[in-house]
C-alpha positions as CSV (number, residue, x, y, z in Angstrom):
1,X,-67.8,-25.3,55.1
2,X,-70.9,-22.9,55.0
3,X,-69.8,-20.3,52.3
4,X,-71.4,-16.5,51.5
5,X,-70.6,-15.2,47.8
6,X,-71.3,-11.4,47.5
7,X,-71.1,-10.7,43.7
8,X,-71.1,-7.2,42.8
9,X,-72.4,-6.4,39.5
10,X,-73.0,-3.6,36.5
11,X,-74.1,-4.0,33.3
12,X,-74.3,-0.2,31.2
13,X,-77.1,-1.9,29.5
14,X,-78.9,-2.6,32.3
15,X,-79.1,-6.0,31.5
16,X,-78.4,-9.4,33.3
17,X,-75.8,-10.6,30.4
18,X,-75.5,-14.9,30.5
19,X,-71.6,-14.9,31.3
20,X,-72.7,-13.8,34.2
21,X,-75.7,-16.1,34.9
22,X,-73.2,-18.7,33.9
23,X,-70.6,-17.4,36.7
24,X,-73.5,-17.1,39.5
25,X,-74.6,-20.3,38.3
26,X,-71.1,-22.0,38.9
27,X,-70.4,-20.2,42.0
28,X,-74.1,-21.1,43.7
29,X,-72.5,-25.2,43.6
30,X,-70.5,-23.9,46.3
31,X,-71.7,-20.9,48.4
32,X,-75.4,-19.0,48.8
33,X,-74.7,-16.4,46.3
34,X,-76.3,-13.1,46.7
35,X,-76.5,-10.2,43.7
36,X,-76.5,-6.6,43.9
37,X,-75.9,-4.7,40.5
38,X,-74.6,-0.7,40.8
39,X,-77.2,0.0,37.7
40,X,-80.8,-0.1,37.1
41,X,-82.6,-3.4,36.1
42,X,-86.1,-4.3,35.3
43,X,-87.9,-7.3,36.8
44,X,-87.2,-9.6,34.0
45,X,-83.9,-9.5,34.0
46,X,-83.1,-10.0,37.9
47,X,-85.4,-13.2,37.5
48,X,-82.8,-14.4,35.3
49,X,-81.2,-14.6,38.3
50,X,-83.7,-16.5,40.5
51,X,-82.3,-20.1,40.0
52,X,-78.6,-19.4,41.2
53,X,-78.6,-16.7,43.4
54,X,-80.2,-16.2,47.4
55,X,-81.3,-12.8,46.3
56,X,-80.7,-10.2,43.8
57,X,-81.5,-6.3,43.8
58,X,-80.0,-3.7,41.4
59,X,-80.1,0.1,42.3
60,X,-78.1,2.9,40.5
61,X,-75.3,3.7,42.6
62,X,-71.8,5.3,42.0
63,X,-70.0,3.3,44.6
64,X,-68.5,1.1,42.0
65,X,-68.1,-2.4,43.5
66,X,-67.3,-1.8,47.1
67,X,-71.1,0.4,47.2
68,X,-72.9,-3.2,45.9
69,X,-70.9,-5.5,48.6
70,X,-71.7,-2.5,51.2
71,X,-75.6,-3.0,50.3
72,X,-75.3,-6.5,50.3
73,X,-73.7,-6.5,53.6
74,X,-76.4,-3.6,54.9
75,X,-79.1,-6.2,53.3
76,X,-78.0,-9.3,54.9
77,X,-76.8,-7.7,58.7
78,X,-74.0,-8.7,60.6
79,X,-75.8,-11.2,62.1
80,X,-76.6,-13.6,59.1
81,X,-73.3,-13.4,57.8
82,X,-71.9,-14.4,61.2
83,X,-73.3,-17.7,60.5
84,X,-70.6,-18.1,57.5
85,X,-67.3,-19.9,57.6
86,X,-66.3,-17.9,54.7
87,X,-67.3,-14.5,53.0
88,X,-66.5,-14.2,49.0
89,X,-66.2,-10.9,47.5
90,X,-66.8,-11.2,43.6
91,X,-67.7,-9.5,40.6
92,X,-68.7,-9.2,36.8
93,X,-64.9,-8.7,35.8
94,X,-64.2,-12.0,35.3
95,X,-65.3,-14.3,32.3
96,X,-65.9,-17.8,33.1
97,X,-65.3,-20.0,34.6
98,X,-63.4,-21.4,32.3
99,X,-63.7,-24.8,34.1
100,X,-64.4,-26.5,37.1
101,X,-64.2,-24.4,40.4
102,X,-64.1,-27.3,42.9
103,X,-60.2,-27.4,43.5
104,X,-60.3,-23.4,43.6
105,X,-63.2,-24.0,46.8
106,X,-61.2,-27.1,48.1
């Protein structure tokens, strides 16, 4: 099964913190994840991103999570995402995980 993980993010901070990183980098073992954060970050910090995720933008919006999967979607087009079996909406509100995610994806 070809998976697509949107993962809506926002950090105050405008940081990329390593739960997260940690999360992406779980979720990327089964589904091309994809990032868009509702705040401002620098350069440095998306590239934290760079080994687990397909893509990763962050732009200032007040959309909340449904505004970042919105831009994702916008990003990607109908088309690519057509090629998925399977379209995960996720976010930053969750810690973890907490262990392994294969019988969650099974």
């Amino acid at each position: 099964m070809k998976r697509l993980c949107l993962f809506a993010g926002y950090s105050p901070e405008n940081r990329v913190d390593d739960y997260v990183v940690h999360y992406l980098k779980e979720l990327s073992k089964f589904a091309d994840v994809y990032y868009q954060a509702a705040n401002h970050a620098n350069e440095e910090e998306l590239q934290k991103l760079d080994a687990v995720t397909q893509g990763r933008w962050a732009q200032a919006h007040e959309k909340y999570d449904f505004g970042s999967w919105q831009k994702l979607i916008f990003r990607l087009g109908w088309q690519e995402i057509e090629k998925y079996d399977a379209v995960n909406l996720v976010n930053d509100s969750n810690y973890g995980p907490v262990r392994d995610m294969a019988e969650i994806f099974s």
